[in-house]
N, C-alpha and C positions, 0 to 999 in steps of 0.2 A: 432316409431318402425323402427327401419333398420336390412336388410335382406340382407346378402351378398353370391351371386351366382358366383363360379367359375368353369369356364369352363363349362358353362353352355350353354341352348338352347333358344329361345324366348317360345316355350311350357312351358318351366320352370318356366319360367318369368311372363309370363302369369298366370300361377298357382298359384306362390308367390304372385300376387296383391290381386287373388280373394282369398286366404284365408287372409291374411292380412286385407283386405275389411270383411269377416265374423268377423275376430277376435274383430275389434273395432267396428265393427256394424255401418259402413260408408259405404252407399251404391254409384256407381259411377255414377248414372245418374244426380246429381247434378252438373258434371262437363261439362263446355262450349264450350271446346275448347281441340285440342295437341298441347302445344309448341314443335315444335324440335327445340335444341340448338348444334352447330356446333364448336367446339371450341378443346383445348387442355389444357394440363395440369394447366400451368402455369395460365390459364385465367377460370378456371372453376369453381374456389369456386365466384370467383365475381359473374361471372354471374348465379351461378344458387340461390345466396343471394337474388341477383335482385328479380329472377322469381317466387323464395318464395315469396318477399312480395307482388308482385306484382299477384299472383296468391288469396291473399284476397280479390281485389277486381275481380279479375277473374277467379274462380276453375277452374285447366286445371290439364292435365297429364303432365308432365316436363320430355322430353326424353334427355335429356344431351347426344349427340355423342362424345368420345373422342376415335380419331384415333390416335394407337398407329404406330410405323414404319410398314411401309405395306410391306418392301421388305424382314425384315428377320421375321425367324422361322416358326412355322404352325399356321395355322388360331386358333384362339381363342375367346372365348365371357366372360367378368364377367361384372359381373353387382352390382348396390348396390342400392337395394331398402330404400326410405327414405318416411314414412307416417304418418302423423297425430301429426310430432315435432312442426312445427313453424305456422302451418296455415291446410287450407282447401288445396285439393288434392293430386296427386302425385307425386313422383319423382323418375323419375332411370336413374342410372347413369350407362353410355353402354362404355365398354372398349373393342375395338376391336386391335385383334394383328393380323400381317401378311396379308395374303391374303385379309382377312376378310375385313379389313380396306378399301379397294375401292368400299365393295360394300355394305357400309350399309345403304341403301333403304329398301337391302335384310332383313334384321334384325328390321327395322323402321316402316316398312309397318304392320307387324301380331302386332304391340303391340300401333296402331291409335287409339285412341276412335271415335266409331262407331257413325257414320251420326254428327258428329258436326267440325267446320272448324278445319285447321290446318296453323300454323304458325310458319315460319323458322326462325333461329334468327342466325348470325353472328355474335357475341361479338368483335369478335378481329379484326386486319389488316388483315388475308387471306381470302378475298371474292372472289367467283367467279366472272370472267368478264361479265357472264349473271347467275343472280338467279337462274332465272326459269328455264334456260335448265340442273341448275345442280340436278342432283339425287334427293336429299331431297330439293330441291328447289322447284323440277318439283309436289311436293305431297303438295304443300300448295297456301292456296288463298292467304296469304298474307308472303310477304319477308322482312324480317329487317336488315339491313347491317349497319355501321356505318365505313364512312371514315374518321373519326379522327381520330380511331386508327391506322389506316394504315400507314405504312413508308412515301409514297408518297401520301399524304393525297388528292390534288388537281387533281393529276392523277388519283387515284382512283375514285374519284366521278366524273368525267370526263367518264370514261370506265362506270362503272354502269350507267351513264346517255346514252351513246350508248348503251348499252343493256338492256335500260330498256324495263320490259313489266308490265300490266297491274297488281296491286298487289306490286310492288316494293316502298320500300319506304327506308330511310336513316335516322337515329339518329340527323344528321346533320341539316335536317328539320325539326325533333323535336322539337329540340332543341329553336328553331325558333316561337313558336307557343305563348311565353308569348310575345313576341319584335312585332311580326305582327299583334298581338290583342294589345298593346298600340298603335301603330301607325296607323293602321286602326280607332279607337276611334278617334285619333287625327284630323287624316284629315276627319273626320265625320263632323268637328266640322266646318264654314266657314272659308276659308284663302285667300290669292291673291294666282294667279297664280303660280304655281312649274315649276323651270327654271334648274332646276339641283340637285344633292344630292352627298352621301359620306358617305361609311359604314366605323368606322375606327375598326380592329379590328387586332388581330396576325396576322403577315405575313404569316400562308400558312392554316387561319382559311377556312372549304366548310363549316360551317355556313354562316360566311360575304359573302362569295362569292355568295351563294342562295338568301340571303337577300339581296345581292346588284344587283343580276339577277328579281326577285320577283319584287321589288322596279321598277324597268326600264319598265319591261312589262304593269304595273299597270300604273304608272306614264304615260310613254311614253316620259320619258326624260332621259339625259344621269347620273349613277349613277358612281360614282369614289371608288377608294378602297382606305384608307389611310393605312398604318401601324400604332400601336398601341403596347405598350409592356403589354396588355391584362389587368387581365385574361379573354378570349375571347373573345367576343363583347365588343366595349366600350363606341359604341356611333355610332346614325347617324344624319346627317345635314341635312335635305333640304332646299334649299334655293329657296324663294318665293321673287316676285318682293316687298311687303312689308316687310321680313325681313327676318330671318332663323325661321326655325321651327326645334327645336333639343330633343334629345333623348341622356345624358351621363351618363354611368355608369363603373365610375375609377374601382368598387371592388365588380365587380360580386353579389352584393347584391341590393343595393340601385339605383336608376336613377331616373334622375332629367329631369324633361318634362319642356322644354320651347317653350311660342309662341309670336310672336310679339305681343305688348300689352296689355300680360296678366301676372302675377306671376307666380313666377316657382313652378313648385309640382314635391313632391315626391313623387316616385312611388316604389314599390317591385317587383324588376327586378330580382330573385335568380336565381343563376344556380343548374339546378334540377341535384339530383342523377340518378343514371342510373333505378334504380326499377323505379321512378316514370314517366319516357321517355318511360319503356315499359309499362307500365299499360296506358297510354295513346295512343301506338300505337294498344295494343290489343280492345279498345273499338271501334276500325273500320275495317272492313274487305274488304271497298268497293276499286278500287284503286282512289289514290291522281292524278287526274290530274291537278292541282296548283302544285303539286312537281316536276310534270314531265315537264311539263315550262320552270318551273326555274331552273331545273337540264340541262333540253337540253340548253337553252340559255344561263348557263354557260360553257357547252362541247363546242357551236360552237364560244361563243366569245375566247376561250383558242386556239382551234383551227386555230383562224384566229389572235394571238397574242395577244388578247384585254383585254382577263383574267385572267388575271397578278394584282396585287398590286397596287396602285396608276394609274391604267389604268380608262377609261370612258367603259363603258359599251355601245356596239352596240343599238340600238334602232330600229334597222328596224324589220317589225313582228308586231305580235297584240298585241295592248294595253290595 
């Protein structure tokens, strides 16, 4: 069922779910959570594809913000209600014009579902330099930003690593969650001592960079950044006084786990789409501090020149 409001009220709005909700005899206490999604034109059919499937295994409200130019004409609201097409909960999509556009908190806030968490989500490159102090950031326990998309990708997750607060978390780490559960398994496993490592991936990948910050804290030894023509992660080294201990993955699908003195295995190293990144960051609400680690001790090795490309990673700090 879609339902489209123009120039409309959040009273409206409101109106429109609860009969909507009568009409298919879906009632909305089965939903867990509010996504708000922050985004624009161009970037909105992706993401709120995502938050449909992604909303299978999480019923949520799906508040899609699209701000349209805030400086001309008069304020305006339409909206386009979408229920009960591709999955379990809602979704509306908020077209703010003029004025309207700086302050939609205002508008975000009356259409919350009532006593269950809320969750901000940045699709694209424009994130704020702090989450939490922005508007719709300031109204959820948990923050999603993602600095891949961003023009300045390294810079970006550099800033959101100084502004981060409790709640914040980045795609970039997500990302990260098949590569850190292989390599954790590995070094489960007995090896000789770790003397050094070497994440090789894109030059200006904040995946390899966390992963190669993550890796230094853990380890307590110095981690290097190689260049790689991708696609994305391609491999890391560590290098033990009996031999390397490696992780290579040419084609973002397959990777090949090697240890001194044993055969190499292959392993299912995919790069997930973006639905199954957020369905995975929606299953936690508490904040990552592992992310916040490895975000900060990439901001201060950048800071001090060190988090760069082919650079060793600092080590001073807890291991």
């Amino acid at each position: 069922m879609n339902i489209d409001l123009t120039g409309t009220t959040t009273r409206k709005i409101q109106d429109a779910l609860t009969q909507s909700r009568h009409l298919m005899g879906g009632p909305a206490v089965g939903m867990v959570l509010t996504l708000i999604i922050v985004t624009d034109e161009s970037a909105q059919y992706d993401a709120v594809r995502a938050a449909t499937e992604a909303a299978r295994e999480h019923p949520c409200r799906v508040l899609t913000v699209i701000s349209r130019d805030p400086r001309g004409g008069s304020s305006r609201l339409d909206a386009e209600i979408r229920m009960g097409e591709t999955g379990p909960g809602e979704t509306v999509l908020l077209r703010m014009y003029g004025p309207l556009a700086e302050h939609a908190d205002s508008v975000v806030v009356p259409l919350l579902m009532p006593d269950t968490p809320v969750v901000t989500w940045w699709p694209g490159g424009k994130v704020p330099k702090v989450p939490a102090e922005d508007p719709l950031g300031a109204l959820a326990q948990r923050r999603v930003t993602d600095a891949y998309a961003a023009p300045d990708r390294l810079g970006t997750l550099a800033q959101l690593a100084r502004g981060y607060r409790p709640g914040d978390t980045d795609f970039a780490w997500t990302r990260l969650t098949s590569w850190r559960s292989l390599l954790a398994a590995a070094l489960d496993q007995d090896h000789e001592e770790i003397v050094s490592g070497e994440v090789a991936a894109e030059p200006d990948s904040p995946s390899a960079e966390l992963l190669a910050a993550w890796l230094s804290i853990r380890l307590g030894v110095p981690i290097g950044r190689a260049v790689s023509e991708g696609p994305g992660l391609t491999g890391v080294r560590l290098t033990t006084t009996g031999g390397d201990i490696m992780v290579h993955r040419p084609d973002g699908r397959v990777a090949t786990l090697c240890r001194p003195g044993q055969p190499d295995r292959q392993v299912s190293l995919l790069r997930r789409p973006m639905a199954e990144l957020l369905a995975e960051e929606l299953r936690r609400l508490d904040p990552d501090e592992v992310y916040h680690d490895a975000a900060a001790r990439f901001a201060k090795d950048l800071a001090g020149g060190t988090g760069s490309p082919e650079a060793p990673y600092d080590t001073v700090g807890d291991a």
